[in-house]
N, C-alpha and C positions, 0 to 999 in steps of 0.2 A: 333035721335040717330041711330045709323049704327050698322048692326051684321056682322058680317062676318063667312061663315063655312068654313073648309078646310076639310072635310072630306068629301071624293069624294068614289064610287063605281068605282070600277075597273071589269070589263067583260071582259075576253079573249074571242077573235075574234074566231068562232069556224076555225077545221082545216080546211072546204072549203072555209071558205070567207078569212083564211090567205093565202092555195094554188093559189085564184085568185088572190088575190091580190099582192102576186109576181107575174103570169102570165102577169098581169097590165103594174107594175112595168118595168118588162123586155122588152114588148113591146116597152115600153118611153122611155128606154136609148137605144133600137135600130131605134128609129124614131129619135131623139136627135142627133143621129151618123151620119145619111146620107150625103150624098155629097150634096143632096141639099141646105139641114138646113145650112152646113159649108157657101156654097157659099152665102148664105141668110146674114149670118152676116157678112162674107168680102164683101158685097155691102153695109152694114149700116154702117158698119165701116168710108164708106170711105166719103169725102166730098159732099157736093150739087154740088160744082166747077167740081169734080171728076163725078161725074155722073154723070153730063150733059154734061159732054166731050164724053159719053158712049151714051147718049140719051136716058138717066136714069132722072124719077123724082124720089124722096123716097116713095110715095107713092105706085109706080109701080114697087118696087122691087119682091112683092111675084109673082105678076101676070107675071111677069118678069122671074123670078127663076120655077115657076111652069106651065109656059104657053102651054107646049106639054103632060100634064097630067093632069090637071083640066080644067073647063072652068068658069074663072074667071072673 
């Protein structure tokens, strides 16, 4: 035989960990926005055919996309 509860506790996040956690938030829709990120997915976007014309594998795309900023 199975129980089931639905009666759950609710806790409001105090107001630091909701202020950080928009700070979070905002961060990741501004790394999300970058020129990088964009050009990351018009490179996945496109074909194997297509990016081997470029001298692209898919694999090499981030290392590609981020190669004068990290070392990958």
């Amino acid at each position: 035989m199975a129980s089931i509860t639905t009666n759950t506790d609710f806790v409001r996040p105090s107001p630091i960990k909701r202020a950080l956690s928009s700070i979070l938030n905002g961060l990741i829709s501004i790394s999300a926005n970058t020129s990088r990120v964009r050009e990351m997915e018009a490179l996945m976007a496109l074909s194997d055919a297509q990016l081997a014309e470029r001298g692209l594998k898919r694999e090499e795309i981030a290392r590609y996309v981020f190669r004068d900023t990290y070392f990958v």
